[in-house]
N, C-alpha and C positions, 0 to 999 in steps of 0.2 A: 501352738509352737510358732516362732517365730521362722520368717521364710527363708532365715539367715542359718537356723539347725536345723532343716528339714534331712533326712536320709539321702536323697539323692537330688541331684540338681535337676536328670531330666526325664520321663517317667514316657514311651512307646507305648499306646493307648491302641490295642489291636496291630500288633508286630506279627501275629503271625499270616493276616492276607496278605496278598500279592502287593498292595502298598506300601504295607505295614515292614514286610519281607525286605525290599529294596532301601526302605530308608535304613532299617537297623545294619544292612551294608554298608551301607553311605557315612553312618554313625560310624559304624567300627572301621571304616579305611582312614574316613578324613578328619572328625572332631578330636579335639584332645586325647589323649591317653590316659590323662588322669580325671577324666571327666566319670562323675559318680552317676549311673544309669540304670536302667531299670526296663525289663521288657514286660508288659501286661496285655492279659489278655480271660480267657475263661477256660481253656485247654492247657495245663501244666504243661500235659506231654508234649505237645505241641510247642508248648513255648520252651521246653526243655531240647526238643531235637532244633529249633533254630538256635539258643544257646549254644550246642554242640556247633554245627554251622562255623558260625561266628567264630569261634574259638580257632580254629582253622585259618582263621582271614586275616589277623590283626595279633600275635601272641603279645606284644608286648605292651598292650593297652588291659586297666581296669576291667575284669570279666563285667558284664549287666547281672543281675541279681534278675530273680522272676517273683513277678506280683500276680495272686490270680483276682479278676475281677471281671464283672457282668454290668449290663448296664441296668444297675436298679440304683437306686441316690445312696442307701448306705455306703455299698461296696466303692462307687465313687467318689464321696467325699471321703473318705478313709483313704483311698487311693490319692486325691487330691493332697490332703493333708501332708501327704509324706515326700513331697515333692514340691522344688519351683519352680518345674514347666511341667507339661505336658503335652506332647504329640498328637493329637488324635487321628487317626488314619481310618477310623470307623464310617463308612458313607453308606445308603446317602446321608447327606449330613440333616436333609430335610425330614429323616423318618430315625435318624441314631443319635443326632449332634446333638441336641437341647440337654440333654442330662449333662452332660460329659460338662458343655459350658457355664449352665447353672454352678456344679461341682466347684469348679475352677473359682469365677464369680464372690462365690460365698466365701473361700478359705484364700483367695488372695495368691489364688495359684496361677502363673503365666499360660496361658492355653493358644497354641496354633493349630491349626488345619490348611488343607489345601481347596474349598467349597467353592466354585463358581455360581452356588443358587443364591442369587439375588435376593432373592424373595425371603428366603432363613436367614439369609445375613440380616436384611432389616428389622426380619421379628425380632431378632437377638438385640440388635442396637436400640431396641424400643426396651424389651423386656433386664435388660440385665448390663447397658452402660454404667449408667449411672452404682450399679451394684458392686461390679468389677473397678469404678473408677473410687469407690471410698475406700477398698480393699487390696487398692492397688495392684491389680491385674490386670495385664497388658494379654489381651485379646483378639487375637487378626483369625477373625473371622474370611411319585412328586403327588405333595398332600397339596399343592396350590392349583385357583382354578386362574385360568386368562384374568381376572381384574387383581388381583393378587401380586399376577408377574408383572401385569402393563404399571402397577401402581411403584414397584422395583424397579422399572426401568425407566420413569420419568426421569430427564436431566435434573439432578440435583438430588436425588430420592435421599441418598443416604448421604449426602452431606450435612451437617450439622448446623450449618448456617444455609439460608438463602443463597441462589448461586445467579448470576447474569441471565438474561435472558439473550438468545442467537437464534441466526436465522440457520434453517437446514444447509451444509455447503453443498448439498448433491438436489438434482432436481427430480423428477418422477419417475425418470428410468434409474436412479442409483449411479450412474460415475463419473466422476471426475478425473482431471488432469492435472498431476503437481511433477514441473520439470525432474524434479530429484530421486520424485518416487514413483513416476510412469503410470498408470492407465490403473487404475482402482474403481471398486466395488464392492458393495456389502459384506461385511466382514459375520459373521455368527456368530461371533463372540464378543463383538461390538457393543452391545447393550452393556454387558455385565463386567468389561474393562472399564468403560468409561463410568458406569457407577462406583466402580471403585477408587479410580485417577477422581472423579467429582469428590468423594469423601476425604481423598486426602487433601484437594484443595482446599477443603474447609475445616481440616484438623490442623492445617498448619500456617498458623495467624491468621486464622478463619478468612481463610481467602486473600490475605495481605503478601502473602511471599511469592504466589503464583501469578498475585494480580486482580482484579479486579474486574477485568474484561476477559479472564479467562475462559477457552474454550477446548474439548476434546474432541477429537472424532478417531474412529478406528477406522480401518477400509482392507481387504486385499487386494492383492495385486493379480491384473490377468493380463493377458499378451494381447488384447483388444477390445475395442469398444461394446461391438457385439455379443463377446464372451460377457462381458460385462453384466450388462443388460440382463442374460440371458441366466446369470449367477443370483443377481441382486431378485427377480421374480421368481427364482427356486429356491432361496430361501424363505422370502416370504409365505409363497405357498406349503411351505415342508410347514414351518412354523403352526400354520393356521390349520395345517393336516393333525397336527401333535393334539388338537381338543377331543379327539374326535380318538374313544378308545380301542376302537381295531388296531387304527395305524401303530397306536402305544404296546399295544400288546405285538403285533409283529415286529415294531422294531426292539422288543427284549428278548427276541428271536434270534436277532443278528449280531447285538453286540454283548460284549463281554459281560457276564455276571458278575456281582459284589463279590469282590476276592479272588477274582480269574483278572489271565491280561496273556498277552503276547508273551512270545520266548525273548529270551534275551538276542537268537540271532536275527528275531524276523522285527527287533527294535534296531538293531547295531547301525544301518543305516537312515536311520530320521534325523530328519535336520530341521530345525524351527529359527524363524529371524523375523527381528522387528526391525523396522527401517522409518523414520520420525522426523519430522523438519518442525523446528519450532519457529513461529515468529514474533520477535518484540513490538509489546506495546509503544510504540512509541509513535508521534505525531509528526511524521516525515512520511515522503514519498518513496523511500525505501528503508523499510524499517529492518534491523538488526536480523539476522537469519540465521539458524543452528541446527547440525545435522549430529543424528548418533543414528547408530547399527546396534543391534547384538545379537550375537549368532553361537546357537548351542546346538552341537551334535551327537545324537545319542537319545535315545529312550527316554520317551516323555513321560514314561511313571516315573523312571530311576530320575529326571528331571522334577518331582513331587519331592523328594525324599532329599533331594541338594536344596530346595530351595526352604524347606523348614525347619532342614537341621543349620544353614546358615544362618539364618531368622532367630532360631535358637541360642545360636551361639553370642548374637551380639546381644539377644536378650540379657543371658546368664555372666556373659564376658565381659561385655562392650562395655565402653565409655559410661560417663554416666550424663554425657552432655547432651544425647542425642533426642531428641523431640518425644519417643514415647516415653521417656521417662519425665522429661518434664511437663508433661501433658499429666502425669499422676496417675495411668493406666487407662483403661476403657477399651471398646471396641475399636479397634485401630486399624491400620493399612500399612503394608511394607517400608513404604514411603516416610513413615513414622521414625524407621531404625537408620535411618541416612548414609551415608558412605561410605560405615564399616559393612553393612550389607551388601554396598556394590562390590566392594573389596574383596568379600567372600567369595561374593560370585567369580569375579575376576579370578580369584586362584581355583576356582573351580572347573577351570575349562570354558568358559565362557570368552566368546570374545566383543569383547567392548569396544566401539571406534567412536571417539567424539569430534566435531570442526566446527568452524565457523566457516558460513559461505558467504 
């Protein structure tokens, strides 16, 4: 079937966990009303009492229809087939994702997630680009040991082209000084952003649009040098605790299990912000300088659940000019769907500041 008469445009891949929960909110407050959907999962009943739910939230949009499925290949490429996106909310992505993606892959179906594992993102990019991109599936993407992850988080791993080579901007203790963004330190999630920002640098004019000498770094911010220091050696040490399976096993101790999360009122206050200065290549003494913010307040699941169904939407809606499409599908990056995604975001509460300093 073609992906122009499939049944539904976008198919909730395990709607009923705590992920899965906030995005089909998300879905029924904000995306279209006439948007044809589909909640799936492996429990009817379950996926029947959140249909109930929902129906409560939104009367005057499209009800979702319910799909039952499991992760075995038949029940998902059937699942796949009847649809041209898919959600999947199913983590970890490193011990659930590979089916779901395969599925999608083969039948030319649109597939997002929300996965920070590096290390699956790569496997996918090896095993099923090229599959997704004949198929024209647009794609945006712990069983790994330490050479696995260090091999993921090499500069440049999942870019498709070769990327510059740069020196470290931080020295052995971890921080640095940038007038605009104050006293910085090892960020933890620094590897697996900037593997990401490196892929998109080399999906879009392999390398040509961002530059040639381009470079990324993550950092956060601490109120002093010493904090600094003192951040950038604990996580190090946390990290290199993580081989070692005590630590693994106590800390699935502490935090949330697959399908559990916070309430909604102990999320109400989180606030998350990135604060970025870019600098122009250019061969002057003072080269060109650009600052953005963006600041989102509110629950960082329910924060998973805006930013895929956004994703979604310019997938299934948007233009047809924008880079993943013309790229002809593959394993991709946000950065792919261009403006009308910031857009989204923008109407989504987000607040965006851009300048020139």
């Amino acid at each position: 079937m073609s992906i122009k008469e499939r049944q539904y445009e976008l198919v909730l891949f395990g709607a009923t966990g705590y992920t899965g929960t906030l995005t089909a909110e998300y879905i029924t407050t904000h995306s279209p009303t006439n948007l044809k959907w589909a909640l799936a999962g492996r429990s009817a009943s379950k996926l029947a009492r959140l249909k109930g739910k929902l129906e409560g939230m939104n009367s005057d949009r499209l009800e979702p229809e319910i799909e039952i499925a499991a992760l075995n290949q038949v029940e998902l490429h059937d699942l796949a087939k009847k649809t041209k996106l898919i959600i999947n909310t199913v983590g970890p992505y490193a011990l659930y994702g590979e089916a779901v993606v395969e599925a999608c892959a083969s039948n030319g179906t649109h597939y997002l997630d929300v996965t920070g594992e590096a290390p699956w993102v790569l496997e996918m990019i090896e095993k099923y680009n090229e599959k997704a991109k004949a198929n024209g599936a647009i794609v945006r993407a712990n069983k790994y040991g330490l050479k696995a992850i260090r091999a993921a988080s090499r500069p440049w791993a999942l870019s498709p082209v070769p990327g510059p080579r740069y020196a470290k901007p931080t020295g052995r203790l971890g921080v640095r000084v940038i007038p605009e963004l104050g006293t910085l330190t090892t960020s933890i999630t620094g590897g697996v952003n900037r593997a990401m920002v490196h892929r998109s640098w080399g999906l879009l004019g392999s390398g040509h649009i961002y530059g040639p000498k381009f470079h990324f770094s993550e950092y956060m911010k601490v109120r002093n040098t010493l904090l600094g220091i003192i951040v950038h050696f604990a996580i190090g040490i946390g990290l290199l605790a993580l081989a070692f399976p005590p630590v693994r096993w106590l800390l699935r101790k502490v935090i949330y299990a697959p399908g559990t999360g916070p309430t909604k009122k102990q999320t109400s206050k989180e606030l998350l912000e990135f604060r970025a200065v870019a600098i122009a290549d250019q061969d002057v003494s003072s080269p060109g300088r650009a600052y953005a913010r963006v600041r989102y307040e509110g629950g960082m699941y329910y924060l998973t659940g805006i930013l895929v169904t956004e994703a979604a939407m310019v997938i299934l809606r948007g233009p047809d000019d924008i880079v993943a499409r013309k790229l002809g599908g593959g394993l991709l990056t946000p950065a792919t769907l261009g403006q009308p995604f910031i857009d989204g975001l923008a109407k989504a509460s987000f607040g965006i500041e851009t300048k020139l300093l």
